[in-house]
N, C-alpha and C positions, 0 to 999 in steps of 0.2 A: 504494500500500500504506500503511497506517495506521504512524506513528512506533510507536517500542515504550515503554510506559509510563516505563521508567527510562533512556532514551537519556541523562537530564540528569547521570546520575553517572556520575564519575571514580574508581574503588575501587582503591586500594592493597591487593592482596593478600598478606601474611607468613605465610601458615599453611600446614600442609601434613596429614598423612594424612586424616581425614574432617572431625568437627565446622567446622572453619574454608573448609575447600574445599567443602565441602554448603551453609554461607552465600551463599559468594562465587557460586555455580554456578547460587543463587533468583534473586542479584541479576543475574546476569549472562545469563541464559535469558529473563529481562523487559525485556533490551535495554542495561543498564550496561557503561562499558567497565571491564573487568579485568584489569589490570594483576598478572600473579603472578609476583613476586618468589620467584626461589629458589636456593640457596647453589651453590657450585660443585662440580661434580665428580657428584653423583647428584640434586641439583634435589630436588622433595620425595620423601622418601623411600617413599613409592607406588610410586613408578616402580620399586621392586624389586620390588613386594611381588607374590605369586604364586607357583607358574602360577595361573590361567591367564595365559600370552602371545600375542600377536600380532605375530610378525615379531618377535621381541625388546619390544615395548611391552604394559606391563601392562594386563592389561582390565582391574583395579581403577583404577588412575589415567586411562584414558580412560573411565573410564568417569563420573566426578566434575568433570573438570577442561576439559568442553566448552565451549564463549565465551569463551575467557579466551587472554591471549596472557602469554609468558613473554621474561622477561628474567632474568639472572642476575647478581648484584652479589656481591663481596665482601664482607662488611659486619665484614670483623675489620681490614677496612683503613680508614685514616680519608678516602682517596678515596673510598673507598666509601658512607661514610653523608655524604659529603657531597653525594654523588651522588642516595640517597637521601632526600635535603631536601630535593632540585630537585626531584624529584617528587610531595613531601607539599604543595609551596607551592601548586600548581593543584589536590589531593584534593579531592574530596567526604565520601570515608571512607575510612579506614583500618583492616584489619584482623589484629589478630594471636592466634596461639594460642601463643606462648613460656608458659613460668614466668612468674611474678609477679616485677618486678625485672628479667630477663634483660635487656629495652632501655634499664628507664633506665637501664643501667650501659653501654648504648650510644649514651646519647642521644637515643633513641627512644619514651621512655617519654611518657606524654598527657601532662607536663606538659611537656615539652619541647617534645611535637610542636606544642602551641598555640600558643606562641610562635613557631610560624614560619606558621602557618596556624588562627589563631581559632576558622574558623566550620568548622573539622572536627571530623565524626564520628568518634571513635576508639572500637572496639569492640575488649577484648579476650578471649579466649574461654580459661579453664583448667579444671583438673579442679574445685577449687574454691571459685574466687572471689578477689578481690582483697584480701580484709578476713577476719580470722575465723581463729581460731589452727590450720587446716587449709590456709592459702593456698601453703604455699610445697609442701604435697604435689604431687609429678608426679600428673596427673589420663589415665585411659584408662576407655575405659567399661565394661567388666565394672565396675573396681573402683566405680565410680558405680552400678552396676546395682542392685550389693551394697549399698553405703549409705546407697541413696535408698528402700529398704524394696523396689524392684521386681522384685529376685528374691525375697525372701522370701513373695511371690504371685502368684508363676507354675508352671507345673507344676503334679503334683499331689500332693494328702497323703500323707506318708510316703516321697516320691522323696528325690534329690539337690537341692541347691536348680539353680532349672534360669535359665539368663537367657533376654532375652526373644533370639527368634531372629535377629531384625538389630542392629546396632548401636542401640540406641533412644535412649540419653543424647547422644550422641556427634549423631544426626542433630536428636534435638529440639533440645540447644543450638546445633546449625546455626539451626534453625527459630527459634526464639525470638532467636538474633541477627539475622536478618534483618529481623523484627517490629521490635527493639528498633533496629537500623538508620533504620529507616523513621520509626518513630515521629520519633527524636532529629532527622532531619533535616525532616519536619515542623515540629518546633518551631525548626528553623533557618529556615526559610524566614518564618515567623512574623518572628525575632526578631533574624533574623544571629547567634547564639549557636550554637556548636558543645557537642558532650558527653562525656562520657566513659561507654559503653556496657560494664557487667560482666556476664559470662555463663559460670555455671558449668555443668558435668555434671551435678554432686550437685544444683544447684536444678531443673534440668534434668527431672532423672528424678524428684523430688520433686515437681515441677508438676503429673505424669500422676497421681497417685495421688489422685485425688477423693474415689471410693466407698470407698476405704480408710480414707483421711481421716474423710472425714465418719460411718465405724462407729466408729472410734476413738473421734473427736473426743465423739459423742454417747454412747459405752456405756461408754468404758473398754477394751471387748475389742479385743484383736490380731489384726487379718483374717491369712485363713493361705491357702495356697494353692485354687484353686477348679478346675483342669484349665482346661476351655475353658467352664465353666459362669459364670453374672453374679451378680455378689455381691447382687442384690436384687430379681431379678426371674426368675421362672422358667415354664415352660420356655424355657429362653432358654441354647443349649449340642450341642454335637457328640451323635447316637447314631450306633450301630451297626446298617448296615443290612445287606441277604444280600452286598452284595461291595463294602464300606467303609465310610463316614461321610457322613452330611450336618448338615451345621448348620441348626437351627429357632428362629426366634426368634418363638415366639411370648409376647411381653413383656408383653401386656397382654390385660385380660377377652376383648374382644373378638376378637383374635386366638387367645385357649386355644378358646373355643369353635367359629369357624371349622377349629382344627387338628382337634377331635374330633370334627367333623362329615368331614373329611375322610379323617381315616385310619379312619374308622367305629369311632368307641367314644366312642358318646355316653353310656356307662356311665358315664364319668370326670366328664360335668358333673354328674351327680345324688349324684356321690361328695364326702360334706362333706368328708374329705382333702383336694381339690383345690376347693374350690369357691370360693377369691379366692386370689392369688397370695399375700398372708398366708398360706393355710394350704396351700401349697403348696411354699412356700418352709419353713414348719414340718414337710412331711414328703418332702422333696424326694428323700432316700436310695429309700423306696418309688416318687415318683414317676416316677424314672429309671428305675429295675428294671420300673416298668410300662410304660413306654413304650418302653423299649428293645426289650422281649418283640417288641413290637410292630412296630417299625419293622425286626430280625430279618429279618420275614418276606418281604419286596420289596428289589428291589435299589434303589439310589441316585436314577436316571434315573427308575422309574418312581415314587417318591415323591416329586421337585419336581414332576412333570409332576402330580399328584395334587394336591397343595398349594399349589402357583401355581393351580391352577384355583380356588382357594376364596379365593388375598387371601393365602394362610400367608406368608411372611417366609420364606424354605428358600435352599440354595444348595448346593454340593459344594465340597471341600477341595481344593483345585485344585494341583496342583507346579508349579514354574515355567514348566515347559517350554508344560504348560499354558495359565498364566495369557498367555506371547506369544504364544499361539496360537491366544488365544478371539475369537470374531469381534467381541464390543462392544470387547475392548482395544484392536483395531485399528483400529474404526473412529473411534475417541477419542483415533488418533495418540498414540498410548503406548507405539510402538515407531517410531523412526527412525533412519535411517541415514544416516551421514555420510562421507565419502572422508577419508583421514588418508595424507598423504605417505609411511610406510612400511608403517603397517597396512592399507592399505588401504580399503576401504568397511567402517566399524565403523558397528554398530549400538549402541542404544541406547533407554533410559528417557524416554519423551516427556515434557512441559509437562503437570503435573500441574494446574494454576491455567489453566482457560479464560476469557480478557478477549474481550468483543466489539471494543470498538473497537482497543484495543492489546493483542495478543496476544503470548504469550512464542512466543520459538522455537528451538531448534536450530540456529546459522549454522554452525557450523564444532566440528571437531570439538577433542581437548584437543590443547595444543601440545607441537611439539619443543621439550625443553630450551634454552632461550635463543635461542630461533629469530626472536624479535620484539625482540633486545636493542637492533641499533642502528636499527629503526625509530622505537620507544618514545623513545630519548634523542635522535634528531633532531628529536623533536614536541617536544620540551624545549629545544629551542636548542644541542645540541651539534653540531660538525661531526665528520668523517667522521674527520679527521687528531686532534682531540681522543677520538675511539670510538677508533680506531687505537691511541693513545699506552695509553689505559687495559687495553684488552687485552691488549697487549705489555708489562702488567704485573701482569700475572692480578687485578687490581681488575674488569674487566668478561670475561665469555665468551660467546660465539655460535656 
């Protein structure tokens, strides 16, 4: 079997409900060992979060926290962070989601941690940022949602403002630490130089906002909500068919006119209204209302089967239950299952990045709270009677 691309890191894991576990979870599904670090008594506090449960274990926290193995450290005791030194001194990377401040006041802070380990990556991930008279705000991702412009274009005119339906700041600052992981240790490998990786929400959700951006940036005007319609290109958006919705994307000349050859109204190419997505997009409120009429008349099924036949871009709004149940999801291993010592075989979100020669995978599923404590500190040089003494003094639990 082929190694897995990131067998070569050692990740110190500190973070807990999503953005920092969604990191840890890219790096650790590509083959990295993850080491998850977490406090005593409820570990990260995931593990309440719910229903849904399995046998007492949350399906939000197994559901995040697969490849990773757990140990549980005191860290308000100073056996404890000194415990934790022993393990930053072999890191590759270190990752936390605390406040800004919260470790250096334990010692833990990048500038500390260098000093015991140079050529570490230390990534730490807030609402945000480390710099910037917003730093010391608690960061969660509504509130990022809200003031990265992201809810203010979503939904549709005139509603509630609506956020986007999954966590989206919360997993892209996952995403973009992982990047920014990778990168930094790139330039380690280059240079033996470790870095210090800052990763906010609010930049986070600021990142996605492109076509936003770039109407701002060029007109002055403030993009406002658009439903599920594209800020620049149209017909390109949900209609209403005889028993729900499909999405049409047809974005460009050549696809408008495959779409009107198909749904037969080749009236709409000889119509100047529509006749370049400029002026299509200048009378788009009509364009809807005429197409809608149109698409009314057939149910869902038989308007891709219509559309696909011709090239159109079409698909249906799928619910979840759905989407684990469609036959390309599965056959793209985007569902698999894993046996968990009390939950039994728990399912799960497959390896969304397919590598030919090193492929990510699913080994095991997320751990029992401190279940890997005195493995972890025997790879580190403790013995059994030194794990003994520690936990007989609630500095370590297993």
């Amino acid at each position: 079997m082929p190694s897995s691309a990131l067998s070569c890191l050692k990740v110190i894991d500190l973070t807990q409900i999503m953005a920092g576990p969604f990191c840890t979870l890219l790096l650790a599904d590509m083959g990295a060992e993850v080491i998850k670090v977490e406090k005593p008594g409820v570990g990260d506090d995931t593990r309440k979060m719910g229903p849904p449960f399995i046998k007492n274990e949350s399906a939000a926290f197994l559901s995040i926290n697969r490849n990773k193995r757990s140990i549980v450290i005191d860290l308000k005791q100073a056996a404890g962070i000194e415990i934790m030194k022993t393990l930053i001194e072999t890191a590759d990377v270190l990752v936390q989601n605390f406040r800004p401040q919260t470790l250096d006041r334990l010692g833990l802070g990048y500038e500390s941690v260098r000093e015991i380990n140079p050529r570490i990556v230390y990534c730490s991930i807030s609402g945000f940022g480390n710099t910037g008279p917003y730093k010391d705000k608690g960061g969660f991702d509504l509130i990022a949602q809200g003031m990265s412009g992201l809810m203010s274009v979503t939904g549709s005119d005139g509603n509630m403002p609506t956020k986007v339906g999954v966590p989206i700041t919360d997993l892209s600052a996952g995403l973009y630490a992982a990047y920014g992981i990778l990168a930094a240790y790139v330039h380690r490998i280059n240079t033996g130089e470790g870095q210090h990786v800052d990763i906010s929400l609010l930049e986070s959700g600021i990142g996605y906002t492109f076509w936003e951006a770039a109407e701002y940036f060029s007109t002055g005007n403030v993009p406002g909500p658009k439903g599920s319609a594209h800020r620049l290109n149209a017909p390109y958006q949900a209609f209403p068919t005889a028993d729900g919705f499909i999405n049409i994307g047809a974005a460009n000349q050549r696809n408008w006119e495959r779409m009107c050859d198909a749904i037969d109204r080749q009236d709409l190419l000889v119509n100047e209204l529509f006749s370049d997505n400029k002026q299509r997009m200048n009378n788009i409120d009509l364009l809807v209302e005429t197409l809608s009429d149109t698409f009314k008349s057939r149910k869902t099924i038989d308007w891709q089967e219509v559309l696909e036949t011709q090239g159109v871009p079409c698909g249906p709004i799928l619910t979840i239950d759905e989407v684990f149940n469609d036959p390309h999801v599965i056959s793209r291993d985007m569902v698999v299952e894993t046996p968990h010592p009390t939950a039994g075989n728990v399912k799960n979100i497959g390896v969304p990045i397919k590598l030919s020669k090193t492929p990510g995978k699913v080994k095991h599923s997320a751990p029992i709270l401190g279940s890997s404590t005195r493995e972890i500190l025997k790879e580190h040089g403790y013995q059994d009677t030194q794990i003994d003494s520690y936990i007989s003094k609630n500095i370590l639990y297993e």
